[in-house]
N, CA, C and O atoms as CSV, one atom per row, in Angstrom:
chain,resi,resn,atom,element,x,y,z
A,1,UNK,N,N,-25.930,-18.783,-1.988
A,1,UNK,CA,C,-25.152,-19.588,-1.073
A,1,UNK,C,C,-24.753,-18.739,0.135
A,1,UNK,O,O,-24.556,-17.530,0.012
A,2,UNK,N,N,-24.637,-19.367,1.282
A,2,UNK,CA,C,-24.444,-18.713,2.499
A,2,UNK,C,C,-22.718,-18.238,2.698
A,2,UNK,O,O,-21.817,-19.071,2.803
A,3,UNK,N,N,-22.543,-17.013,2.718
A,3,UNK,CA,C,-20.580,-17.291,2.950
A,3,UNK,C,C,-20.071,-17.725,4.047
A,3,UNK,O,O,-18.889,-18.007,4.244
A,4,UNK,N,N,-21.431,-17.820,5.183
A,4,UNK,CA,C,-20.416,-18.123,6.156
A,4,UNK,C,C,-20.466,-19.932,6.211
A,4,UNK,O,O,-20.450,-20.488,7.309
A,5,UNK,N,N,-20.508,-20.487,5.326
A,5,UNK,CA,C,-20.373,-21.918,5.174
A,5,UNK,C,C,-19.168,-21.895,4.931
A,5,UNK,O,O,-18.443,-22.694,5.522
A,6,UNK,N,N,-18.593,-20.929,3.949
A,6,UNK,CA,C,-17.142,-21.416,3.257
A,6,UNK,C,C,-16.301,-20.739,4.555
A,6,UNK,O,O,-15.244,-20.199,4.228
A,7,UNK,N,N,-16.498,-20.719,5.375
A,7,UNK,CA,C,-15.389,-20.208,6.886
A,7,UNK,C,C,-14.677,-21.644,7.340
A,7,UNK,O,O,-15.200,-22.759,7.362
A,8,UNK,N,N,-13.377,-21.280,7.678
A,8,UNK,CA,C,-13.199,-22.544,8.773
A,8,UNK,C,C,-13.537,-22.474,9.622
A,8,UNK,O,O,-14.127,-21.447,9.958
A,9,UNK,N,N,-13.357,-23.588,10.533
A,9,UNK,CA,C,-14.134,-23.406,12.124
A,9,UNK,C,C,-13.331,-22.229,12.649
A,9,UNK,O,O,-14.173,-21.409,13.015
A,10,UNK,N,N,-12.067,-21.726,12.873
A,10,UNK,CA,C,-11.499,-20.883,13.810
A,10,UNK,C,C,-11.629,-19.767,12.716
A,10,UNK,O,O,-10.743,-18.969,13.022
A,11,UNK,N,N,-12.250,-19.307,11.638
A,11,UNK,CA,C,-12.366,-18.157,11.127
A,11,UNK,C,C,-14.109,-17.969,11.669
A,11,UNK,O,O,-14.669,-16.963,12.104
A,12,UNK,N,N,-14.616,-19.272,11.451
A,12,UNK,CA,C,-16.356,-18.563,12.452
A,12,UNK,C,C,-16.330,-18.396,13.810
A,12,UNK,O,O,-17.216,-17.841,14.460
A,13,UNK,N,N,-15.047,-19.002,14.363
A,13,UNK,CA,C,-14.835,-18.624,15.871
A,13,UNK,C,C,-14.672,-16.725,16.095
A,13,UNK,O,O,-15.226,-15.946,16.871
A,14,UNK,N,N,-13.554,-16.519,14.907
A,14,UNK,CA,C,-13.521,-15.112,14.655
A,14,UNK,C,C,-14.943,-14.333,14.450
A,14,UNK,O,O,-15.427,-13.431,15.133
A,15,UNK,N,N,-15.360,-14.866,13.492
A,15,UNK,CA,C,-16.626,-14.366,13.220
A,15,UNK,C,C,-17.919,-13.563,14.213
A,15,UNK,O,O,-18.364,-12.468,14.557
A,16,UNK,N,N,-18.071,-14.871,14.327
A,16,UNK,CA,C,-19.250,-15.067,15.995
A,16,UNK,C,C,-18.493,-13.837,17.282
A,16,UNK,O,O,-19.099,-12.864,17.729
A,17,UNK,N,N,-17.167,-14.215,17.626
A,17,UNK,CA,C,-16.676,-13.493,18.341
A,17,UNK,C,C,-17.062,-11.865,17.797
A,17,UNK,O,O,-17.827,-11.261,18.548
A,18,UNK,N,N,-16.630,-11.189,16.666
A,18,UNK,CA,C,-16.922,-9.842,15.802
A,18,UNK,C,C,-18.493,-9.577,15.989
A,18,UNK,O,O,-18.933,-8.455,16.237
A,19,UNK,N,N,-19.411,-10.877,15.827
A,19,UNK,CA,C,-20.345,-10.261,15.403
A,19,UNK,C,C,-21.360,-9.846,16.636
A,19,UNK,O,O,-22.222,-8.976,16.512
A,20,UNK,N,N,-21.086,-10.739,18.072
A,20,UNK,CA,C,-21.100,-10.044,19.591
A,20,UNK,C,C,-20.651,-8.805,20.121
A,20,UNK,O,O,-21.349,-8.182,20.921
A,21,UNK,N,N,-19.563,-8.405,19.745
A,21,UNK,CA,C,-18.796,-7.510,20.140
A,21,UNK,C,C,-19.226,-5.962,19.206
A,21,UNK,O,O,-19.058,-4.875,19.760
A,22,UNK,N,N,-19.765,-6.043,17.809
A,22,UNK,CA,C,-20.316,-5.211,17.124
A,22,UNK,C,C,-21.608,-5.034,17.213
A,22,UNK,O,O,-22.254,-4.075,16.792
A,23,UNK,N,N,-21.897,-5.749,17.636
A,23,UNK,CA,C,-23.596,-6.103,18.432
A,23,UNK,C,C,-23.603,-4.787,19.529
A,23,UNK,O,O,-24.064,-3.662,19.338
A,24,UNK,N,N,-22.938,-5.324,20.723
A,24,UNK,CA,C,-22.992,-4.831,21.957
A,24,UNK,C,C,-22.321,-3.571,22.068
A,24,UNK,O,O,-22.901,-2.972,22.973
A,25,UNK,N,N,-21.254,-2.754,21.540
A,25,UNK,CA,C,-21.110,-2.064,21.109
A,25,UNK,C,C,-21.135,-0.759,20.105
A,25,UNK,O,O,-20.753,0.389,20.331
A,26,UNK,N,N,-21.719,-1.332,18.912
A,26,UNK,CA,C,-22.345,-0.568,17.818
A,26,UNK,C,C,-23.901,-1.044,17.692
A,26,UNK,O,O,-24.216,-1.640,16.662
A,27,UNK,N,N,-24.591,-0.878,18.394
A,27,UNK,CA,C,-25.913,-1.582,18.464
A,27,UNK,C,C,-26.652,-0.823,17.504
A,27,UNK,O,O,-27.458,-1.455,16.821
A,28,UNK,N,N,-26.518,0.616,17.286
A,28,UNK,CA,C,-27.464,0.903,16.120
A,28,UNK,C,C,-27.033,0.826,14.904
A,28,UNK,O,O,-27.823,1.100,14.001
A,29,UNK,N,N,-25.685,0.437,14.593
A,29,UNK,CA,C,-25.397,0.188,13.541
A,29,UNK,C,C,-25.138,-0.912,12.994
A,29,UNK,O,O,-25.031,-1.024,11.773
A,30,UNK,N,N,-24.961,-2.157,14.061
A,30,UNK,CA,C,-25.036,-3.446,14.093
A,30,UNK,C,C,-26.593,-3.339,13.299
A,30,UNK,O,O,-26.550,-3.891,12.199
A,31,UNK,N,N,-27.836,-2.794,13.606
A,31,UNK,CA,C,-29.255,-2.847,13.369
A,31,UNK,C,C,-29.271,-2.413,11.834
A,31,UNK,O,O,-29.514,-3.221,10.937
A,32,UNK,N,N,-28.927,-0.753,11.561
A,32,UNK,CA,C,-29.050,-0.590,10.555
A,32,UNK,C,C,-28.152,-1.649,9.216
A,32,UNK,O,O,-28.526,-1.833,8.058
A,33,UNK,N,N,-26.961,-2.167,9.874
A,33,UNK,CA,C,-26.702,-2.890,8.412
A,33,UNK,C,C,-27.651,-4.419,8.499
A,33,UNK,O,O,-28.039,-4.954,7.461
A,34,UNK,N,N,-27.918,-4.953,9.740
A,34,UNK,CA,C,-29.063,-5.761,9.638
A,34,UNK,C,C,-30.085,-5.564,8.709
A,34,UNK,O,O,-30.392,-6.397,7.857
A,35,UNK,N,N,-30.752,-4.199,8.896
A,35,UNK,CA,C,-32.214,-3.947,8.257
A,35,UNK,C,C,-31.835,-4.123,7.201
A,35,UNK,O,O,-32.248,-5.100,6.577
A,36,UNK,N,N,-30.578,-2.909,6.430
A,36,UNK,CA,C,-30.202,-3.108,4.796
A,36,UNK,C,C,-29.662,-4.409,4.486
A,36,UNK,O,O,-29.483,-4.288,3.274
A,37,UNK,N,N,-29.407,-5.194,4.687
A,37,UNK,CA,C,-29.244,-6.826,4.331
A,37,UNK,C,C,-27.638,-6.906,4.163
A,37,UNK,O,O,-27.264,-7.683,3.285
A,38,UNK,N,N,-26.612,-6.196,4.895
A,38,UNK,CA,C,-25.359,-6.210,4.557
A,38,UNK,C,C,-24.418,-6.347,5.773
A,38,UNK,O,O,-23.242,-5.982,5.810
A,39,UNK,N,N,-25.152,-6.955,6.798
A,39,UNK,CA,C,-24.624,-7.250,8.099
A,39,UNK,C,C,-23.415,-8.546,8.043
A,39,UNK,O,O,-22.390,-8.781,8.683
A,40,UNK,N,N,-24.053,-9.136,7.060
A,40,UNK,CA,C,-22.526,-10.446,6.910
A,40,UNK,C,C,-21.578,-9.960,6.312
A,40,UNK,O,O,-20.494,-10.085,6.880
A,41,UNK,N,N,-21.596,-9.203,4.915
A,41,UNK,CA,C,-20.726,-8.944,3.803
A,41,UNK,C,C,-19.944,-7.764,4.941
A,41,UNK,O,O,-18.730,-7.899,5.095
A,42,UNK,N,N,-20.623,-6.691,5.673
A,42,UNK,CA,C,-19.685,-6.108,6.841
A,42,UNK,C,C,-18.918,-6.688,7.620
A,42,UNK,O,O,-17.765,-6.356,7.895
A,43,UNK,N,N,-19.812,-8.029,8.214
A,43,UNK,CA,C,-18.338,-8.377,9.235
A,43,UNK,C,C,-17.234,-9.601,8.908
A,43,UNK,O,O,-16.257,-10.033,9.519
A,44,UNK,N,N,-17.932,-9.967,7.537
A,44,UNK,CA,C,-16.536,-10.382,6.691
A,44,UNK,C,C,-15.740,-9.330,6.519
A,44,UNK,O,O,-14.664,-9.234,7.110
A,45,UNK,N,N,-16.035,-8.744,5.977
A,45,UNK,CA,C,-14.804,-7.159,5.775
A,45,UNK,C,C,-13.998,-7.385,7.249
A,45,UNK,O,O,-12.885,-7.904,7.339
A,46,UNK,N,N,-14.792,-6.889,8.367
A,46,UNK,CA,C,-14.309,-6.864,9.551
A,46,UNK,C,C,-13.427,-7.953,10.039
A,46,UNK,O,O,-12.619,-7.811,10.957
A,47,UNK,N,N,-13.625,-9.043,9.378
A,47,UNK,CA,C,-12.760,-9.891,9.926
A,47,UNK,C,C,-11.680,-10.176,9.550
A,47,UNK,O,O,-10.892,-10.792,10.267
A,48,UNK,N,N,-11.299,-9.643,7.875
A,48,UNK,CA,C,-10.121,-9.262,7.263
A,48,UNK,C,C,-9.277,-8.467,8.129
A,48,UNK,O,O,-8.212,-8.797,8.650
A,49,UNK,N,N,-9.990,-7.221,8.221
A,49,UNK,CA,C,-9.023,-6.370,8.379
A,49,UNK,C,C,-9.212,-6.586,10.267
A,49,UNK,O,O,-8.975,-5.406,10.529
A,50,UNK,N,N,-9.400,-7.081,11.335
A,50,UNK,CA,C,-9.078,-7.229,12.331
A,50,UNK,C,C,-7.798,-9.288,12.510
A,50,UNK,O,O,-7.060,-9.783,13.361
A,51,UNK,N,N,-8.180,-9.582,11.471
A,51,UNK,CA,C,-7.051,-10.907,11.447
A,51,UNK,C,C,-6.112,-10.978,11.775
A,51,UNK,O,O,-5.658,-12.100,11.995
A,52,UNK,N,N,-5.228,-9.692,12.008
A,52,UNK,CA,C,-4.209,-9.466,12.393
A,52,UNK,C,C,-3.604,-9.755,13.836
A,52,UNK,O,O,-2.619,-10.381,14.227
A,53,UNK,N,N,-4.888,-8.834,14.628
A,53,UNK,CA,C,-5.395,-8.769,15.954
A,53,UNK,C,C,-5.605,-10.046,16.570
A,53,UNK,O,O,-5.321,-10.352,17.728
A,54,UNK,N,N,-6.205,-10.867,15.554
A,54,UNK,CA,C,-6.975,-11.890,16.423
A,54,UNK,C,C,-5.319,-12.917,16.152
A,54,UNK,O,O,-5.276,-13.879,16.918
A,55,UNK,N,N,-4.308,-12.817,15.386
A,55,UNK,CA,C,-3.280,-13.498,15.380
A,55,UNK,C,C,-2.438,-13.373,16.243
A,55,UNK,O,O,-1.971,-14.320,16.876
A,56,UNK,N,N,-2.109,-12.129,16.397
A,56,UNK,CA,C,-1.355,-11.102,17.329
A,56,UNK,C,C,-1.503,-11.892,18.885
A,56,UNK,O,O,-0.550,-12.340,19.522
A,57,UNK,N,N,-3.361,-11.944,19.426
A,57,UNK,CA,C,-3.458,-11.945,20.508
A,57,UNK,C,C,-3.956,-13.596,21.130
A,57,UNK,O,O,-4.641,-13.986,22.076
A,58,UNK,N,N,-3.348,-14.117,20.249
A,58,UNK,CA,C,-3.634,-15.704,19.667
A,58,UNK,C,C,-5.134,-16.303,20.421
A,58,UNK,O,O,-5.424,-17.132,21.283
A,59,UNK,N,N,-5.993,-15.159,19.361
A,59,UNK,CA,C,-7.222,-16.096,19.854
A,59,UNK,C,C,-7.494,-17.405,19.354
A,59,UNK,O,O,-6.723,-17.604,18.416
A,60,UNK,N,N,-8.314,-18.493,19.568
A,60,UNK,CA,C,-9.374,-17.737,20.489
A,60,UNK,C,C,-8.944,-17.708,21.941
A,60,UNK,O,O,-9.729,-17.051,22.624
A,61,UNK,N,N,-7.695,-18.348,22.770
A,61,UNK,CA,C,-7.381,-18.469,24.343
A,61,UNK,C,C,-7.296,-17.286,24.685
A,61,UNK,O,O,-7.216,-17.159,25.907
A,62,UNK,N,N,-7.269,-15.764,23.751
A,62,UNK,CA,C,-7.675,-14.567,24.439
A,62,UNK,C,C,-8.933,-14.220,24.157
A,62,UNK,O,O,-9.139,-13.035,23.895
A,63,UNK,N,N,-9.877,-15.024,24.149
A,63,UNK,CA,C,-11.343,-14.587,23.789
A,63,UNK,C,C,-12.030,-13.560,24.862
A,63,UNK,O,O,-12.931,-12.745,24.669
A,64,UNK,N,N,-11.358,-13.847,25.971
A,64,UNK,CA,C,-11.839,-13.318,27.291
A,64,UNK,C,C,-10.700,-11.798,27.802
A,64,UNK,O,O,-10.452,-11.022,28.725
A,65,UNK,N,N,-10.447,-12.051,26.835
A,65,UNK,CA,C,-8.710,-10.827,26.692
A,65,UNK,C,C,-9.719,-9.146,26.679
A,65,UNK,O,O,-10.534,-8.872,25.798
A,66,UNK,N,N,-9.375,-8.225,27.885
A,66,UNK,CA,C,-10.027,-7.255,27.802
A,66,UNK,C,C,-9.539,-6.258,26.452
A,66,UNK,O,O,-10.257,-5.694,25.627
A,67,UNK,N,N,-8.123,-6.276,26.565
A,67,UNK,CA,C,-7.179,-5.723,25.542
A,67,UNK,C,C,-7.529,-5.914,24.222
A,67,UNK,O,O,-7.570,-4.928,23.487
A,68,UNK,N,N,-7.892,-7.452,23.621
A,68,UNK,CA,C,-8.186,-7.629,22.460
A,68,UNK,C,C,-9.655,-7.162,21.688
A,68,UNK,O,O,-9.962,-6.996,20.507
A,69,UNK,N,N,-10.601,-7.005,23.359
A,69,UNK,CA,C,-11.848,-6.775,23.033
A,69,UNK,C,C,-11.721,-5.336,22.222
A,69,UNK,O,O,-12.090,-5.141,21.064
A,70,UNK,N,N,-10.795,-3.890,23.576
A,70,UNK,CA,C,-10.192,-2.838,23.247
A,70,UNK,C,C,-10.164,-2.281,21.959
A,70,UNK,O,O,-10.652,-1.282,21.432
A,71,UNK,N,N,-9.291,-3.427,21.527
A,71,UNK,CA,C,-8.419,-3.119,20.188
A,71,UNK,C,C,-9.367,-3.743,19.521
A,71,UNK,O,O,-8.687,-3.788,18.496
A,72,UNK,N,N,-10.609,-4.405,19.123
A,72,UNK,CA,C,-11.230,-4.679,18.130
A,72,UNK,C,C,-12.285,-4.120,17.948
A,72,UNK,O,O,-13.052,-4.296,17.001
A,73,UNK,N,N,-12.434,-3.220,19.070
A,73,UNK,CA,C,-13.847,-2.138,19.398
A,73,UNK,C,C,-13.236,-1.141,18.497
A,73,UNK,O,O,-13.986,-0.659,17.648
A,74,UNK,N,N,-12.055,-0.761,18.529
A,74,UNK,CA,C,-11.107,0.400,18.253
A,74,UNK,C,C,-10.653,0.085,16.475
A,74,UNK,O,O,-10.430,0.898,15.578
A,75,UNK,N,N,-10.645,-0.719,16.467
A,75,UNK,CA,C,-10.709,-1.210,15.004
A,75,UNK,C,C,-12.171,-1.096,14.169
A,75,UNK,O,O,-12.294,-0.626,13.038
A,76,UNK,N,N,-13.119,-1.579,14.913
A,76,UNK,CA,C,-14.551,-1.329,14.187
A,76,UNK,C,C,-14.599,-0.150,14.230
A,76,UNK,O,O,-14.995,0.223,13.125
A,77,UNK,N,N,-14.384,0.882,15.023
A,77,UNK,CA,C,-14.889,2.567,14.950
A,77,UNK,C,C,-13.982,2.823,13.633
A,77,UNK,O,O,-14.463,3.231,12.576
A,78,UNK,N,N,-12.798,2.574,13.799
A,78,UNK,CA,C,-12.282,3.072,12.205
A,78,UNK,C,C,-12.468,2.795,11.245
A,78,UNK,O,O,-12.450,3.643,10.353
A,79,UNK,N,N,-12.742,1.432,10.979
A,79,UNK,CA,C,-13.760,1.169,10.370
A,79,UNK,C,C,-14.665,1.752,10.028
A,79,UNK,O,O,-14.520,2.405,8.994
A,80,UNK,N,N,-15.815,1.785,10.627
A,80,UNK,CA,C,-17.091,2.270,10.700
A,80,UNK,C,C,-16.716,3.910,10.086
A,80,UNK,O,O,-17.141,4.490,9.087
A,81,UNK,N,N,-15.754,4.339,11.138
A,81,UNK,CA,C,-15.579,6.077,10.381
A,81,UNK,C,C,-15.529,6.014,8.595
A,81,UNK,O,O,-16.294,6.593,7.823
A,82,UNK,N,N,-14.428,5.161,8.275
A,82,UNK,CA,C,-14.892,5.137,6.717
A,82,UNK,C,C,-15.737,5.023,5.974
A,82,UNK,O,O,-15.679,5.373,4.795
A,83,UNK,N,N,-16.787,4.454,6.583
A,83,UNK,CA,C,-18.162,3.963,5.759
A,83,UNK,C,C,-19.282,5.204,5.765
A,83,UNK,O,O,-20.022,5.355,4.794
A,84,UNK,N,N,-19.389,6.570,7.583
A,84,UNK,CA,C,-19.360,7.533,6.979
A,84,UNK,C,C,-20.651,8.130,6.157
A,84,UNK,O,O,-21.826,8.422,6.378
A,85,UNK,N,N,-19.602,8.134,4.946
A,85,UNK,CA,C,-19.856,8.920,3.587
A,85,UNK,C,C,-21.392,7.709,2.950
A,85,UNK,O,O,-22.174,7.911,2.021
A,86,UNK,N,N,-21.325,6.791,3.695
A,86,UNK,CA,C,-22.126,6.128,2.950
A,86,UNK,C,C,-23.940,6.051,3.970
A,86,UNK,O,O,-24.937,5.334,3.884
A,87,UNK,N,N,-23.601,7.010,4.684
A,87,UNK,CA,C,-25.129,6.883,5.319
A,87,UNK,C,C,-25.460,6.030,6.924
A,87,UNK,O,O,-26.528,6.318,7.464
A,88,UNK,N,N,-24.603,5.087,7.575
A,88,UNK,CA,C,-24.355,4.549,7.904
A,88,UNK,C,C,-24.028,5.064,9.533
A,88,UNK,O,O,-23.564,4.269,10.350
């Protein structure tokens, strides 16, 4: 089954939004979790732990918010630093 079926609409708004922004930004690593087949189960993670952010900066009417982009670029690198250890 697909997980991103069980999303609401403003959690795939989140989504879609994460998965542009990790795209264009982390482009080779956006690729490598593509190739290994774990590119969704990542930016579900990602969208947990940036939910905060996206509440905070009441998207989606800051979709276009340079600040929120900032802070969610800045959130994936720490992210990403944890994973690291795993090849990645």
């Amino acid at each position: 089954m697909n997980p991103l079926k069980l999303l609401e609409p403003d959690e795939r708004e989140r989504y879609d939004y994460l998965q542009e922004v990790f795209e264009e930004e982390f482009e080779q690593t956006h690729l490598a979790f593509h190739v290994s087949g774990i590119l969704i189960y990542e930016l579900l993670n990602l969208l947990a732990v940036c939910k905060y952010l996206f509440d905070e900066f009441g998207f989606p009417e800051s979709e276009d918010s340079r600040l929120l982009r900032y802070a969610v670029t800045g959130t994936i690198a720490e992210y990403l630093e944890g994973d690291q250890n795993h090849g990645f």
